[in-house]
N, C-alpha and C positions, 0 to 999 in steps of 0.2 A: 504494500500500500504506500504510495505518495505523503509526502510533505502534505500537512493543512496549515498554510502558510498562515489564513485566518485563526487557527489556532496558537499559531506561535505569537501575535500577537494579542491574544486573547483577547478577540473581537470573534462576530459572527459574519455570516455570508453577506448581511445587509447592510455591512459596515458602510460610513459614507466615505469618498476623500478626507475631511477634519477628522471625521472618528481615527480613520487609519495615521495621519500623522500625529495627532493628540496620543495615540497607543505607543506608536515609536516613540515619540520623544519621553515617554514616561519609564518607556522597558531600557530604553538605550541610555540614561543616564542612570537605573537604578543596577544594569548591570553592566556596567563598562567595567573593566579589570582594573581602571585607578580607584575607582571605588568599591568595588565587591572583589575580594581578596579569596573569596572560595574557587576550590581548581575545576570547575565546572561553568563558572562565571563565561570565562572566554568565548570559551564552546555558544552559551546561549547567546552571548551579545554579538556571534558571527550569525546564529541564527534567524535573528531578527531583524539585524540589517540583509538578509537575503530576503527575508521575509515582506521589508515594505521597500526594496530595492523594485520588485514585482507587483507589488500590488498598488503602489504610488504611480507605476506607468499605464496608461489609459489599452497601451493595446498588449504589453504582458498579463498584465487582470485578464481582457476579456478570455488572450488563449487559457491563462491559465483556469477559469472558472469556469469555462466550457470544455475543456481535454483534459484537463486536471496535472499532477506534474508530469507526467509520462507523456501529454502532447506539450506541452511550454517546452520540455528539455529535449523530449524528441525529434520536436519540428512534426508539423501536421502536411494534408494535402493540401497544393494549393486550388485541384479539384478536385472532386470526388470523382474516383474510377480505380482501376486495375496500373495504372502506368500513367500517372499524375505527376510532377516534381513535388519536391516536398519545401517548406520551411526550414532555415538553419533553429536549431535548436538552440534557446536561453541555456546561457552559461555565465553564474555566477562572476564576478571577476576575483572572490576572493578576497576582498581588500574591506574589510568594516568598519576600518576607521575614513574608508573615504567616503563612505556614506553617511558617519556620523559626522566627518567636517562639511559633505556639501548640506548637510541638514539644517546643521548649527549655523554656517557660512562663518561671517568673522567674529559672532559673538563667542567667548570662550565658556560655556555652561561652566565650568570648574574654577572661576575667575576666584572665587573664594579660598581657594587652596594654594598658597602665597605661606613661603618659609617667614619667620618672624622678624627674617632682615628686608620681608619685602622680595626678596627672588622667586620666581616664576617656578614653579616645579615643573618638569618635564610631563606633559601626558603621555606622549608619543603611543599609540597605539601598542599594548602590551603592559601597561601599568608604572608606577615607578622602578625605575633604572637605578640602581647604585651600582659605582665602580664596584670593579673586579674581575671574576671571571666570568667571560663571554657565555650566555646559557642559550643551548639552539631550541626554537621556539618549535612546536609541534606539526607535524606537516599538516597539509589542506589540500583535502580531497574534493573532487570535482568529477559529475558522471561526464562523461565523454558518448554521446548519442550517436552510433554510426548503422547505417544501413547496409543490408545483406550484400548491394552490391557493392558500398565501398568494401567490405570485410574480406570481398570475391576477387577483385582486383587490385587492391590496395591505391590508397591517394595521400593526398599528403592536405592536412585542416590545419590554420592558421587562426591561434585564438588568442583575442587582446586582452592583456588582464592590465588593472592598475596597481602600484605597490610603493611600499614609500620609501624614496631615497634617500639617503644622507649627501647632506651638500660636503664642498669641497673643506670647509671648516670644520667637519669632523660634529657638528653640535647640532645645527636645523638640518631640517630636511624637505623633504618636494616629493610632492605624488604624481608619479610620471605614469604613462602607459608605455607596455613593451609588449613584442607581439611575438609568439612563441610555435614552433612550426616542429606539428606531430609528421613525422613519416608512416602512417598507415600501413602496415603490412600483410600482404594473401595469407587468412586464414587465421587470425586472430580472432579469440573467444572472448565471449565477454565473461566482464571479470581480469582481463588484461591490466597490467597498470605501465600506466608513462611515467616516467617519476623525473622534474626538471629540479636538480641539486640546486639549495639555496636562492628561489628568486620570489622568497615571500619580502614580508618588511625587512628594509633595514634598519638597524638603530644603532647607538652608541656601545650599547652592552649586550649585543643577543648578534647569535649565528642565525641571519636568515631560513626561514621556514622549506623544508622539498614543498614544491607544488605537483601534485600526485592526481593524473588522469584516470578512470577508471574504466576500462570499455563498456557501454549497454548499446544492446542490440536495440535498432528499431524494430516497430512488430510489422508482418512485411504482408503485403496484398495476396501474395500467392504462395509461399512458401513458410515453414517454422525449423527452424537449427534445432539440431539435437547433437552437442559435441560436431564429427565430422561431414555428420549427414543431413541432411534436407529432408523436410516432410512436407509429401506431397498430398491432397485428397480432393479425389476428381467426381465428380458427380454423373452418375448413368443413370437411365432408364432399368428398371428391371427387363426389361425385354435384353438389351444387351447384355444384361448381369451374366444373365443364364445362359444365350448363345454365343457370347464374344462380341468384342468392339476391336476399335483402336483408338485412342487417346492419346489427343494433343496436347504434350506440356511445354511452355515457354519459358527455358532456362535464363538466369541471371544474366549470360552474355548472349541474351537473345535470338538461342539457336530456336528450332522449333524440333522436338523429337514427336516422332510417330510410333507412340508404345502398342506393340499389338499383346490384347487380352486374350488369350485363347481357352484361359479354364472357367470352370462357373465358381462366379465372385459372389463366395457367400458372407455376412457380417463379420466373421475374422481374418479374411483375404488378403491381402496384402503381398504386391511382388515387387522386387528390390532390382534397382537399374545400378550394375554399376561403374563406380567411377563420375556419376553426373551430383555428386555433392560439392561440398565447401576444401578448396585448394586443404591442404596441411601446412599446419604452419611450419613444420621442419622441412618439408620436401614441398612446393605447392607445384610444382610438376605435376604431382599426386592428388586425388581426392577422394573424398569420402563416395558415399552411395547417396544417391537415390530412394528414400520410399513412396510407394504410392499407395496410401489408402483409399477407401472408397466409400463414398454418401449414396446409397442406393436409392433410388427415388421412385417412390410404387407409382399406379394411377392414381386416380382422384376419383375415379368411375370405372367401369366396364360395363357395355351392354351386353343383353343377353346370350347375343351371338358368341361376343367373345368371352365369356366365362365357359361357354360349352366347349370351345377350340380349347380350353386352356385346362380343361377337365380329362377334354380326350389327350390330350398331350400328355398332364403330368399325373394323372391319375390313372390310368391304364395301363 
């Protein structure tokens, strides 16, 4: 089951725009890491800036409240059919303190938190900083939405995250975007991880966070993965169930095979083509199978005539 993003803010579906930023700014100051010191804290206040990162934008909401997380990160059709393009899928960018500063803008919510000589305490995304040793901040995970046919051919997704720099003076810093470029490879599972060393925040006293991809498959018009194979299910007539057919399937690189059925296809049937599955990812010279199951599809009626043909045939 999906994120309810309207839950992480603990609002409901009928939330308005004010409701939803009246909600952040109350969760995002009551659990930012300068102020809530429990090791849990971080975790929620990344969740909540995802949380109205989405639902503060007019056309993230609507995909997201109609497909729910699985089309927002997915990406949906952008018609409805068999061989449609799709939507680039929402991909957090990771970065929660830039949501908290583009929220706050130049007002500093912590303005009150001033050492007794008057010096500004550091917020920096991650809480107070004392010298010392460097402590590396926990990595950020991100689903990565790819489709059966990127999975089949391998491509290469280019994705911009924002993160916060430390300037040349070693003390402020600057929240830059940089754009990060996955090489896709034939036959990768989901469940895959990208893992990019060190390009979370930086700060004065912490080793940059891994930022860590995680593969999820899209769900696909005509096919479902299973490990190396593909599952197919094709829909017949009972008339052909029983005498044979042949059935057209239109593979990922757009061949068209002409599978001929020649036994009678009863509800546990099922015959395996092989070699027409998902490349391997150690060899993709190689692949998986093929299966083809089957939706058997009766009449809706028969007249008299034809229940008699169909008495003498299979009862006799």
């Amino acid at each position: 089951m999906g994120q309810d993003y309207y839950a992480m803010l603990e609002l409901t579906r009928s939330a308005k725009d004010a409701d939803i930023k009246k909600a952040y700014r109350k969760l995002a100051l009551k659990y930012h890491p300068y102020k809530n010191k429990e090791p849990w804290a971080r975790d929620k206040f990344k969740q909540i800036a995802e949380a109205y990162d989405v639902l503060s934008d007019p056309v993230k909401k609507g995909v997201y409240d109609k497909f729910a997380e699985e089309g927002l990160k997915g990406g949906i059709p952008l018609e409805f059919g068999a061989d449609t393009p799709w939507t680039d899928g929402y991909v957090f960018h990771g970065n929660p303190d830039k949501v908290f500063h583009d929220f706050f803008g130049g007002d500093n919510p912590f303005a009150e938190f001033y050492t007794p000589e008057g010096a500004e305490v550091n917020v920096a995304f991650g809480g107070l900083r004392g010298k010392g040793v460097k402590k590396k901040d926990p990595p950020i995970e991100r689903d990565l939405y790819l489709s059966l046919e990127d999975l089949f051919y391998g491509c290469t997704k280019k994705i911009k995250i924002s993160r916060r720099v430390m300037n040349e003076d070693g003390h402020a810093s600057t929240i830059k975007d940089k754009i990060l470029t996955i090489d896709v490879q034939p036959g990768w599972k989901q469940g895959t991880k990208i893992t990019f060393q060190e390009e979370g925040d930086q700060g004065p006293n912490i080793v940059p966070a891994d930022i860590i991809f995680i593969v999820k498959e899209k769900l696909h018009p005509r096919f479902r993965r299973e490990d190396d194979n593909l599952i197919y299910v094709a829909s017949i007539p009972l008339g052909k169930a029983l005498i044979g057919c042949t059935v057209d399937v239109r593979t990922l690189d757009e061949r068209l095979l002409n599978i001929p059925i020649n036994d009678i296809v009863h509800p546990k049937y099922f015959k395996i083509v092989p070699g027409e599955g998902m490349p391997l990812s150690k060899d993709p010279t190689h692949k998986g199978d093929l299966f083809m199951y089957f939706d058997i599809v009766f009449p809706a009626r028969l007249t008299p005539v034809k229940k008699e043909l169909l008495r003498e045939a299979l009862l006799t």
